[in-house]
LOSEKOL-823525 format. One line per field, with one value per residue (C-alpha): x, y, z. Coordinates in steps of 0.25 Angstrom, whole numbers. Each point is the difference from the previous one (the first is absolute). Layout:
px [X;...]
py [Y;...]
pz [Z;...]
This chain:
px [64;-15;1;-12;-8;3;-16;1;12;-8;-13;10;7;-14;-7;12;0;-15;-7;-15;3;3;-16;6;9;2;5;6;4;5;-13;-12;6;8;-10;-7;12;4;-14;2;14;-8;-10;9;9;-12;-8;-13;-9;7;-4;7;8;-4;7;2;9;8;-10;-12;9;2;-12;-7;8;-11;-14;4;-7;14;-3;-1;8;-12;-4;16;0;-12;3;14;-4;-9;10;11;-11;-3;15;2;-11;7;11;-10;6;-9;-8;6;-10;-3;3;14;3;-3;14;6;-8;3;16;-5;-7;10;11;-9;-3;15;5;-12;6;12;-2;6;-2;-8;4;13;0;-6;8;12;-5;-4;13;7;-9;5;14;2;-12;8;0;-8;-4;-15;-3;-4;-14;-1;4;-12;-9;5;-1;-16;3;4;-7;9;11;9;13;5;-5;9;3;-17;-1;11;-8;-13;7;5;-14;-4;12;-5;-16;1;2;-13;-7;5;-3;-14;-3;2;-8;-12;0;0;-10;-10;5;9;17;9;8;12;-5;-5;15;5;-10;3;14;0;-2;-5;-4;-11;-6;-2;-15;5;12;-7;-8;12;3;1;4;12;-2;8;7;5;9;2;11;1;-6;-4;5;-13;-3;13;-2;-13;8;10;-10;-7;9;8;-15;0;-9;3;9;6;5;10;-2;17;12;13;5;-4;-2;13;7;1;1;-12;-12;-10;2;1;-14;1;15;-8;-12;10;13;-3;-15;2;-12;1;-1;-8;8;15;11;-6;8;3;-10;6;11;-3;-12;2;-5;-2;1;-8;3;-10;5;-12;-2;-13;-8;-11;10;3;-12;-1;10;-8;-5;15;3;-13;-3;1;-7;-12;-1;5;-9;7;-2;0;10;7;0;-1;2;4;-2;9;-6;-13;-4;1;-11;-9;11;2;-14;1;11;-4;-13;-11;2;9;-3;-15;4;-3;15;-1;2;-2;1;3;4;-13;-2;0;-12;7;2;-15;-10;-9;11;0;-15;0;11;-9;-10;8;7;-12;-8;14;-4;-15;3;9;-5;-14;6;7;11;-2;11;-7;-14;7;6;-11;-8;11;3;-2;-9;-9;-8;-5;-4;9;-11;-2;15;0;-12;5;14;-6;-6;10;11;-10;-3;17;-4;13;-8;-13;-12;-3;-15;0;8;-10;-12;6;-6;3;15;2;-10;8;13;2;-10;8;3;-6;5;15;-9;-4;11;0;-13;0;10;-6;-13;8;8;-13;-8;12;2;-16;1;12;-7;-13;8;7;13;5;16;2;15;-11;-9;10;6;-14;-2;13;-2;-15;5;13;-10;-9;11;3;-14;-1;15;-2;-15;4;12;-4;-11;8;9;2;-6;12;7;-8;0;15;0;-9;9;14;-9;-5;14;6;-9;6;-11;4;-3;-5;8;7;10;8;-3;7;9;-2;2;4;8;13;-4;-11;10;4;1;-5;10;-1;9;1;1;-3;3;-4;4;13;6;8;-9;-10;5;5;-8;8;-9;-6;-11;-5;3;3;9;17;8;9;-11;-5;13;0;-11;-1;-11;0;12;2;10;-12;-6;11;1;-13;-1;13;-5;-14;7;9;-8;-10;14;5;-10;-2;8;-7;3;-3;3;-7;5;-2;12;-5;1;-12;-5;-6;13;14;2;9;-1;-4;13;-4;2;13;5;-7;9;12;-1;-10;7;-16;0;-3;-4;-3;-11;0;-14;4;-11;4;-5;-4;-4;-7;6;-7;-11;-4;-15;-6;-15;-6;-10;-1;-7;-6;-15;-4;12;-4;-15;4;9;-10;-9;8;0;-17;1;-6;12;5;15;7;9;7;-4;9;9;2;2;12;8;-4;-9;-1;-6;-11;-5;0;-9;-8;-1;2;-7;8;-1;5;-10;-5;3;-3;12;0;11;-4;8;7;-10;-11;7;-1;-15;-1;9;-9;-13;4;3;-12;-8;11;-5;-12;-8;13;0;-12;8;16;9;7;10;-11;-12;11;3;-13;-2;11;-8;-7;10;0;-16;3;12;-7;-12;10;5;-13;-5;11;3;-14;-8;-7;3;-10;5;3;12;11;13;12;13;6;-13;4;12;-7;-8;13;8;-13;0;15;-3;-13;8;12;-10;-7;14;2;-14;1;13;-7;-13;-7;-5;-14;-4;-8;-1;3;2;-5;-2;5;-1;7;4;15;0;11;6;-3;1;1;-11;-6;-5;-3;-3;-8;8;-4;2;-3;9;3;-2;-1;5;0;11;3;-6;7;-8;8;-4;3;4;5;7;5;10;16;-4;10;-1;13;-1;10;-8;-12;5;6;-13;-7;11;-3;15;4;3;-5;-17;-6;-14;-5;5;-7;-13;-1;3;-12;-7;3;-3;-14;-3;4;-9;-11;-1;5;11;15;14;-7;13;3;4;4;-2;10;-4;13;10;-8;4;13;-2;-12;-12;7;5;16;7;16;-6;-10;-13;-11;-9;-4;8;9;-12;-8;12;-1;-15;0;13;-6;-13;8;8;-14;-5;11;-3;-11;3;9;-10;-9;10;9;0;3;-1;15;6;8;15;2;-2;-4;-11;-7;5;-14;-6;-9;-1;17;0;-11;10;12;7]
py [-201;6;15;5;13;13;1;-12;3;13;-8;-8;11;9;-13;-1;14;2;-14;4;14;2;5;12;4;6;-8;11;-5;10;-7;-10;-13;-5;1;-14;-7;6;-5;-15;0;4;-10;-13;6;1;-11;5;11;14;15;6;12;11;2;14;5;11;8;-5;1;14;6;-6;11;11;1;8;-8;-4;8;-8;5;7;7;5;3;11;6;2;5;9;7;2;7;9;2;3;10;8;0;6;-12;-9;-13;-12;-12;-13;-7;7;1;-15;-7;11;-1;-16;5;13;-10;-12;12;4;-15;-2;13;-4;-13;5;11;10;16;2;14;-1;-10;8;11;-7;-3;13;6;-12;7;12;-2;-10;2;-10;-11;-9;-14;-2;-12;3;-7;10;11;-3;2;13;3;-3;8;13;3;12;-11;-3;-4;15;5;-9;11;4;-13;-2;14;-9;-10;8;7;-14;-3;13;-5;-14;3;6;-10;-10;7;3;-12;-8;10;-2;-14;1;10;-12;-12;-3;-4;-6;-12;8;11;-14;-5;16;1;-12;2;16;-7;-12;1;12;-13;-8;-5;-6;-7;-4;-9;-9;3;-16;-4;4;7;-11;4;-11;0;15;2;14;11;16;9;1;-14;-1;12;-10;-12;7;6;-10;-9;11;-1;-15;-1;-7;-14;-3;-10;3;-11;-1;-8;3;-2;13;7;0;2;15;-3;-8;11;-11;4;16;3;-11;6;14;-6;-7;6;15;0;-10;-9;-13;-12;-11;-9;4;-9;-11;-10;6;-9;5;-9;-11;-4;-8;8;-4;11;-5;14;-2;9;3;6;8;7;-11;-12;2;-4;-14;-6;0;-13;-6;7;-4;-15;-6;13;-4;-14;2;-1;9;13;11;11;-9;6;15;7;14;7;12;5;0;0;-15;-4;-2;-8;-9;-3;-4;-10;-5;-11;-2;-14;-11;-14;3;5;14;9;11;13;15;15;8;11;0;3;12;6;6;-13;-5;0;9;11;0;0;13;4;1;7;11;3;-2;10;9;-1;2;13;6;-4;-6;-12;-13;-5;-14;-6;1;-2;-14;-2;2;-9;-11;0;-13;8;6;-13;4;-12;-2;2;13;5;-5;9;12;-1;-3;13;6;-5;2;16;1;8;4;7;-3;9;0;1;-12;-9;3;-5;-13;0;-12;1;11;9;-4;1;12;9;13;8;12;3;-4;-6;-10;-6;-10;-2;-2;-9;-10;0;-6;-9;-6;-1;-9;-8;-3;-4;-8;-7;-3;-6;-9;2;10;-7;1;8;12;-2;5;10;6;1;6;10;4;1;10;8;3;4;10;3;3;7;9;5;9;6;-2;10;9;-10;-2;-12;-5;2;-8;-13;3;-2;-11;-8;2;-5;-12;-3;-2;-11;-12;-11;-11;-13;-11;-11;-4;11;-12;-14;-1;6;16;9;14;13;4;10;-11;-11;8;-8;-13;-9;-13;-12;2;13;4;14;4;13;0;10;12;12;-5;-7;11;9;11;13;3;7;13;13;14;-2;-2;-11;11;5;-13;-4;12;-1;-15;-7;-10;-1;-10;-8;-3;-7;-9;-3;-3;-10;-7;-2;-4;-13;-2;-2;-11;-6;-2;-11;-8;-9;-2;14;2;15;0;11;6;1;8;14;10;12;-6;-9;1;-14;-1;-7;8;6;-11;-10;3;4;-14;-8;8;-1;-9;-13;-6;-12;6;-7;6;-4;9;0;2;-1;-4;8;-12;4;-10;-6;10;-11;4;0;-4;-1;-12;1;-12;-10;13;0;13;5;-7;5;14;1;-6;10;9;-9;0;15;0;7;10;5;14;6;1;-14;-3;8;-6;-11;4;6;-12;-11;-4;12;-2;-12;5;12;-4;-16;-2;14;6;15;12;1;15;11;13;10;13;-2;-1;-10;2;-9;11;12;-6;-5;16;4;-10;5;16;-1;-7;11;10;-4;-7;14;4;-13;4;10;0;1;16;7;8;-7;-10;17;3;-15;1;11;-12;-9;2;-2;-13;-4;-1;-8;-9;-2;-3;-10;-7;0;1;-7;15;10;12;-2;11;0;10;-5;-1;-4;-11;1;13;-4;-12;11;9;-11;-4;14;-2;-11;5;12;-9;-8;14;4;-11;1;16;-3;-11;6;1;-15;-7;-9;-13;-7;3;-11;-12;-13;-9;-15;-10;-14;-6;-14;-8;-15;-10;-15;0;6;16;7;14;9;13;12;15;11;17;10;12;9;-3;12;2;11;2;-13;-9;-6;-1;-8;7;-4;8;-3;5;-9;-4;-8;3;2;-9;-14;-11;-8;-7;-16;7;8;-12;-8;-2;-3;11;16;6;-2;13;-1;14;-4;-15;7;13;-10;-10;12;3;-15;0;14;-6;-11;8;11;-5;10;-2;7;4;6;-2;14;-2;13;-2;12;1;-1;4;14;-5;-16;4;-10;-12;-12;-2;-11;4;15;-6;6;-10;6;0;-12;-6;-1;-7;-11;0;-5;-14;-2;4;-7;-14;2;3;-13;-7;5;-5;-14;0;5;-12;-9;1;-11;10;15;3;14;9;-3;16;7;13;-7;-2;11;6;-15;-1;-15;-1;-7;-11;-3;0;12]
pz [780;2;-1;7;-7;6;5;7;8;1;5;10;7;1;8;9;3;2;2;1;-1;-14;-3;6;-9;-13;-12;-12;-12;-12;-10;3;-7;13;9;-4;-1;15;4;-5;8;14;-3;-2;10;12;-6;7;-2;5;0;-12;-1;-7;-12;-9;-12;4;-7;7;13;-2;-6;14;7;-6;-1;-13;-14;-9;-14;-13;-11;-7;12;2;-15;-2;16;-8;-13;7;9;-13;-7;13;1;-17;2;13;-10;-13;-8;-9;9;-7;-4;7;-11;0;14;2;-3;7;12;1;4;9;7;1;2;13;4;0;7;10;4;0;8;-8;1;-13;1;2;-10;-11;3;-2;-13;-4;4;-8;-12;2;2;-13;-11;-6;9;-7;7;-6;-8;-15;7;10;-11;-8;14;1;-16;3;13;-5;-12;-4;2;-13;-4;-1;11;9;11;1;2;11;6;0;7;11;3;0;11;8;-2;7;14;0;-8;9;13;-6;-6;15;6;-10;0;16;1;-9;11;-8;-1;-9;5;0;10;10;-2;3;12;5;2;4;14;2;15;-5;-4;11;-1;-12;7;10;-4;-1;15;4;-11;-12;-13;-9;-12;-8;-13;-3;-8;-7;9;-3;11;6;2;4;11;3;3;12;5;4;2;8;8;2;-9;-13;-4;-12;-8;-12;-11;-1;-3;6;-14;-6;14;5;-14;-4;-13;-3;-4;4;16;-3;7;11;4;1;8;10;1;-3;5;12;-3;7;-9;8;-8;3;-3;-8;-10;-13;-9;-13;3;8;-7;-14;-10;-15;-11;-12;-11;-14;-11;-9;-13;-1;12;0;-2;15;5;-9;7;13;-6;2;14;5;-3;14;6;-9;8;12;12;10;-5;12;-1;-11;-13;-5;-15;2;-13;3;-14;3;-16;1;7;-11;-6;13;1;-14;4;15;-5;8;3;-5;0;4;13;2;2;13;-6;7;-4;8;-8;-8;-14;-8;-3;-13;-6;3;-10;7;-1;-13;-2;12;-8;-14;8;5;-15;-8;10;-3;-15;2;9;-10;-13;1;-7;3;-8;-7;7;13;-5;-4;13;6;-8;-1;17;5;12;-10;-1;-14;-11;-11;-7;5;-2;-13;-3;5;-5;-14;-1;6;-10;-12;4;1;15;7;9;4;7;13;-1;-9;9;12;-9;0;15;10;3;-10;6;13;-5;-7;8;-2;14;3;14;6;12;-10;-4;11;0;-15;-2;15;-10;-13;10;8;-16;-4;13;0;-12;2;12;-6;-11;8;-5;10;5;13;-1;-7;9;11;-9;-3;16;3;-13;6;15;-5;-9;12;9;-11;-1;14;-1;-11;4;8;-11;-14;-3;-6;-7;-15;-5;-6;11;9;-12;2;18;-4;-9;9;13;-7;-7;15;5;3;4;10;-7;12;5;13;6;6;-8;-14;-8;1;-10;5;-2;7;9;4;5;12;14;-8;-2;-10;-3;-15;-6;-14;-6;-12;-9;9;-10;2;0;6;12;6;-9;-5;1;14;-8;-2;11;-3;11;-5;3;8;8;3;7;8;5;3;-11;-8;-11;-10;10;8;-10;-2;14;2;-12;3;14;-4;-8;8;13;-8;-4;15;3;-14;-5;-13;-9;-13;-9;-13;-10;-14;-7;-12;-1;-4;3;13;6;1;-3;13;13;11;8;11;-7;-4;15;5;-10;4;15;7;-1;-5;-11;-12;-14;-14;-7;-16;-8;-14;-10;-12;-13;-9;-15;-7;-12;-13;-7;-12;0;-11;-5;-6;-10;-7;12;7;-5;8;-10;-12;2;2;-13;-7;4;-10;-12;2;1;13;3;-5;0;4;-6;14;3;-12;4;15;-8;-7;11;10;-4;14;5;-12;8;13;-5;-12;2;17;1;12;1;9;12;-4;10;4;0;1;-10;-15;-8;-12;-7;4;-7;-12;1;4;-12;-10;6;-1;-15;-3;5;-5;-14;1;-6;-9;-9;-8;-8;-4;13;-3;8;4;4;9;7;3;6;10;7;6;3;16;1;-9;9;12;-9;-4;15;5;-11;3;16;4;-11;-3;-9;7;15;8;9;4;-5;11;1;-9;-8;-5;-4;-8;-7;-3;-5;-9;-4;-5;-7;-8;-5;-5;-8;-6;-5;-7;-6;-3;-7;-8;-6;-7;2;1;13;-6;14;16;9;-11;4;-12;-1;-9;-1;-2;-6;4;-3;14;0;-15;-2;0;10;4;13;-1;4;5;6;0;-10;8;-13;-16;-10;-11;-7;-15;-3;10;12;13;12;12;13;14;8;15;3;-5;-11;-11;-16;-3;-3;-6;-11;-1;6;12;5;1;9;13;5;-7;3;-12;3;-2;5;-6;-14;1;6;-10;-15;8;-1;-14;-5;7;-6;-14;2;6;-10;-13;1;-5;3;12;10;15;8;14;9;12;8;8;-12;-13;0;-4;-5;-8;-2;-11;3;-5;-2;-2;-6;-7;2;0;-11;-15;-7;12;9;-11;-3;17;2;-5;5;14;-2;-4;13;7;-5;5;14;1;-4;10;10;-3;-3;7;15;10;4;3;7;-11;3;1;10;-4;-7;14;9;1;0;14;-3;3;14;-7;-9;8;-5]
């Protein structure tokens, strides 16, 4: 059976009704889309050239009954903040600020539009409203949302003063009438209306208009697939058809129409029964049940998932020849564009696959946005601070419209990373001229945002074009992006000059934010891809709905009004039963005449998604009677099988060469090389012999590591003038005096690769230079409670070899490294080390600190007797001592090393040393020797490794 689309049976009753005199009438339509398709019917119907109807949107339609201009949203926003200041001033209250009256005004102004439409007494409205205050303060049906509008609202407005606030709320009550009243009379006194007051107008008396009618006199105002209508067009509607005016014809099947109980026929009861609109196309067959219908139902896991099984639904669509009005994706969640795009190819098999857009694509997701977008926070930064942070001075330079050389980028992040430059000047960005200059060309007047930002956007698109490597989607986006900021140019000329900068970047950013751009193809060839509310009267032989999950088909919040569920049913606006309604009857009229269904959901639950299918679904395979299957997407979870990686050094030359580079003393060997070793011998190879490092980056955070190159660098200046004499309690007092001033040396040695800069400190960098500050006091105790002593070196660099047995035969690596500190006290030198992190005194024995599968490796304790071996050998020195200052824990620890409660000093650290340089020499056999570079079989031995996903861990 050939189920025909609702236009055409349209198309085929308007010729036999009208014949030639159909360029008479009036085709409306509740949005542009059917228009085309209508068009298409009329041709292949006449099939010969024909006068064509005129045809309109409702809006269109309506707007044509006034010679009044329709006001933007800008134009209705300043006319309305304007008149509330006036309004708080009569009152001797405070004005409120654009920038926080803005989300508040978005809902006065819906509020108005919808009591327009409705043809609501505003003031009766209001009053109810106040009266409700008044009576129940308690009566609390805001959402937390709209809450924290008011908390920006009413600065005097706070948790405890809950019954101030309900007073602010009911002078708000009694203030609206006025404002609404004024704010029409203002806009009409400019030429201008909203679309509400057309629709209010309109249907106050429709024969007041009768120039506007008239023009339809030989022919008929046609209204085609209305479904939910607001009392004024409602009002509209009788009126002229009570005036012989007006046809229509209701898009309905007797299924959902005639059963009570089915929400999908709701509005077009209302429209028929209670109304007495006569539907052109009374009495037809139900199509919901004697058409065949095939229900294909995908459960997916994920949100995107839902768009890759298109590939699977769509095969034949992709060869198929005969492609008018035959396939449409309806992505009900209109996030899945970009992943349907993604999905849909271009062309299969080398033939090129029909695809349209009609519900174009979201600026916000474009590249261009987020280049706008950099703009308008860096101009924020630049406005405020005279600075630009480094993470949008490197998105800036790394943005693929930007159409800098790597080279360039390279160089600029270079230096960037090199000064440590969280922040950086304005003044020295904008003598990088060309696109800099461009860029971040601070704003001096709120007229100039627009124009600043047309200027960057017409350097880049230059450039881009000159370049050649401009894509077409941009170049469209770029257009549509110019075209919106010169309407607002235009829009906000005659409002801004008083404005906030900031607020104006703000109006700015949200206006761009809602751009949708049409992407080109053929309105009726192909498959089209479309949102719900775009399908209406169009009608397609397979159907494919996306995101057909609960919550957001039917959506579950009507959004935002200050207006309560309970008043809003008095008075007859929309509630959230409407929305339900008018989704349900959406799907199910572009189910009536396909026989090819198909529901995608997700059916994981976040934040986002309920993980249900929609409540449509759910009544469709309960009632209709349709054939239905069940298709279930499960992705499977694989883990790969764990493989051990090894590294090979015995037929690796690179390897070999590298290693060798030790043995020649080309190389020379760290104590925390050697140390890396220990703990993870695999991680030595990525680092030292493969060379992988951490990318650097700039942080406003300083690292760990940093405090304790800080600490290090504020106790060589601490004692670099006292070592010429014998450390006393004293002289270490009167030192301290200096210890802020040699802090913040320390600090900016360190960060910013110079001692002498000049900065004020803020934030976490304070807290850096007070936790420093801790730390240098714990370590002067310590040092008071040990004088009097003698320093003989700071910050020493100490080199010494270790031979070792290899192949049979000996061989020696050079090692070094820098003693924090060498004393000397009552004879005995002590090499002194600080440390800032949890490194412990304790240790097990000797064997056990060297093995690398182990738990007892103690990295300080391997370091500080390295330390003390090469001193030994460098100075000629003997019973030389290791101290360990742990700053977090010597208070209590003290500075030896214990094995058991043995303090590793005089004759038990002297029977230690050639036990631990015998172990040592071990080690390095085994480091040259052994065939491959294995992971430590302990975990903790590698917690902190950044090398753990190369080696499979």
């Amino acid at each position: 059976m050939q189920v025909k689309p609702f236009l055409q049976e349209v198309a085929e009753d308007l010729i036999a009704r009208f014949g030639n005199q159909l360029e008479n009438c009036a085709i409306v339509f509740n949005n542009k889309r059917p228009s085309a398709y209508l068009q298409k019917h009329f041709a292949d119907i006449i099939g010969k050239p024909f006068f064509s109807p005129s045809f309109f949107t409702i809006q269109e339609f309506f707007a044509r009954s006034t010679s009044y201009k329709i006001a933007d949203f800008y134009l209705q926003f300043f006319t309305l903040h304007r008149i509330y200041n006036q309004l708080l001033a009569e009152e001797k209250l405070e004005n409120i600020s654009s920038h926080k009256f803005f989300p508040l005004a978005k809902i006065i102004l819906s509020d108005f539009n919808q009591i327009d439409a409705d043809l609501v007494d505003a003031e009766k409205l209001y009053r109810d409203l106040e009266d409700i205050s008044v009576i129940n303060k308690d009566f609390d049906y805001l959402s937390a949302e709209q809450y924290e509008f008011l908390a920006q609202f009413w600065t005097s407005y706070s948790e405890g003063k809950h019954k101030k606030q309900q007073e602010l709320f009911i002078k708000m009550w009694r203030r609206m009438p006025k404002l609404y009243h004024k704010y029409h009379a203002t806009l009409k006194e400019q030429g201008y209306l909203t679309n509400g007051s057309v629709y209010r107008y309109l249907a106050d008396d429709i024969t007041n208009h009768q120039e506007f009618i008239s023009n339809f006199d030989k022919g008929k105002i046609i209204f085609v697939g209305f479904n939910a209508l607001s009392s004024a067009e409602a009002k509209i509607f009788t009126q002229l058809q009570e005036a012989g005016k007006a046809l229509f014809y209701f898009d309905a099947d007797t299924y959902y129409l005639d059963d009570v109980s089915q929400e999908a026929g709701l509005f077009l009861r209302k429209n028929i029964n209670q109304l007495g609109l006569i539907n052109e196309f009374a009495n037809q067959e139900s199509l919901m049940k004697s058409a065949p219908h095939h229900v294909n139902v995908y459960k997916v896991q994920g949100q995107s998932a839902q768009a890759k099984i298109l590939n699977n639904i769509l095969a034949e669509d992709y060869t198929s020849a005969e492609t008018v009005g035959k396939t449409v994706v309806v992505l009900a969640d209109e996030s899945l564009l970009i992943p349907t795009l993604q999905t849909i190819p271009s062309n299969l098999n080398g033939k090129e696959i029909d695809l349209n857009v009609t519900m174009g694509f979201a600026l916000s997701t474009s590249s261009i946005f987020g280049l706008v977008d950099l703009w308008l926070t860096s101009q924020l930064e630049i406005l405020q601070r005279d600075k630009v942070s480094y993470k949008n001075v490197e998105a800036f330079l790394t943005h693929p419209l930007t159409g800098l050389t790597q080279k360039m980028r390279d160089k600029i992040l270079t230096a960037l990373l090199e000064e440590n430059q969280v922040e950086i000047d304005h003044k020295r960005l904008i003598r990088q001229s060309g696109l800099f200059e461009a860029f971040y060309k601070k704003i001096d007047d709120p007229q100039h945002v627009v124009t600043n930002l047309l200027d960057v956007l017409d350097y880049v698109l230059t450039r881009l074009s000159n370049a050649k490597t401009l894509k077409k989607i941009d170049a469209e986006l770029f257009v549509k992006t110019i075209q919106e900021l010169n309407r607002l140019h235009d829009t906000f000329s005659n409002h801004i000059g008083k404005e906030e900068i900031p607020f104006v970047i703000y109006l700015v950013q949200k206006s761009l934010q809602a751009i949708a751009v049409p992407l080109s193809g053929d309105p009726l060839n192909g498959i089209q891809v479309m949102g719900l509310l775009e399908t209406r009267n169009l009608n397609f032989d397979k159907v494919v709905i996306l995101g057909f999950n609960e919550g957001i088909i039917p959506k579950s919040s009507i959004g935002n009004s200050f207006i309560p569920d309970s008043i809003r049913r008095v008075y007859g606006l929309p509630v959230l039963e409407n929305l339900d309604a008018i989704s349900s009857y959406m799907v199910y009229r572009l189910l009536q005449r396909a026989n090819n269904i198909n529901f995608a959901y997700n059916s994981l639950t976040d934040e986002s998604t309920s993980g249900e299918a929609s409540r449509i679904l759910k009544q469709l395979e309960y009632e209709s009677g349709f054939n239905f299957s069940y298709n279930e997407l499960n992705l499977e979870v694989k883990t790969e099988a764990f493989k051990e990686v090894r590294i090979e050094k015995t037929n690796n030359a690179f390897i070999q060469e590298t290693l060798q580079k030790y043995l020649d003393k080309k190389k020379v060997l760290s104590p925390s090389a050697l140390t890396q070793y220990i703990s993870n011998p695999i991680d030595f190879f990525f680092n030292y012999i493969a060379g992988i490092k951490e990318p650097k980056e700039i942080s406003a955070v300083v690292e760990a590591n940093e405090i304790g190159s800080i600490l290090h660098k504020v106790m060589e200046y601490f004692y670099e003038d006292l070592r010429s004499g014998e450390i006393t309690a004293e002289r270490i007092k009167e030192k301290r005096k200096q210890i802020p001033a040699l802090i913040q040396r320390g600090f900016n040695a360190v960060m910013f690769k110079n001692p002498d800069t000049v900065m004020e400190y803020k934030g976490m960098q304070k807290v850096i230079l007070s936790i420093v500050d801790a730390y240098v006091n714990i370590i002067l105790n310590q040092d008071e409670a040990q004088t009097p002593f003698h320093i003989i070196s700071l910050e020493q660099k100490v080199e010494a070899e270790i031979s070792f047995p290899l192949t049979g035969k000996e061989a020696s690596v050079k090692i070094f490294g820098f003693i924090d500190r060498v004393d000397v006290k009552d004879g005995v030198t002590k090499i002194i080390d600080y440390k800032t992190g949890s490194d412990k005194l304790t240790f097990k024995d000797i064997p056990e600190l060297f093995n690398s599968d182990g738990k007892h490796i103690n990295k300080a304790l391997i370091q500080t007797l390295l330390y003390t071996y090469a001193y030994e050998q460098f100075s000629g020195k003997t019973f030389v001592e290791p101290n360990l200052y742990v700053v977090k824990t010597m208070s209590v620890d003290g500075v030896w090393f214990k094995s058991g409660r043995q303090n590793l000093s005089g004759a038990y650290l002297e029977e230690i040393k050639p036990e631990f340089l015998a172990e040592l020499r071990k080690k390095l056999t085994e480091l040259f020797e052994a065939p491959y570079f294995v992971a430590s079989a302990v975990e903790d031995n590698y917690k902190y490794s950044i090398y753990k996903t190369l080696f499979g861990k």
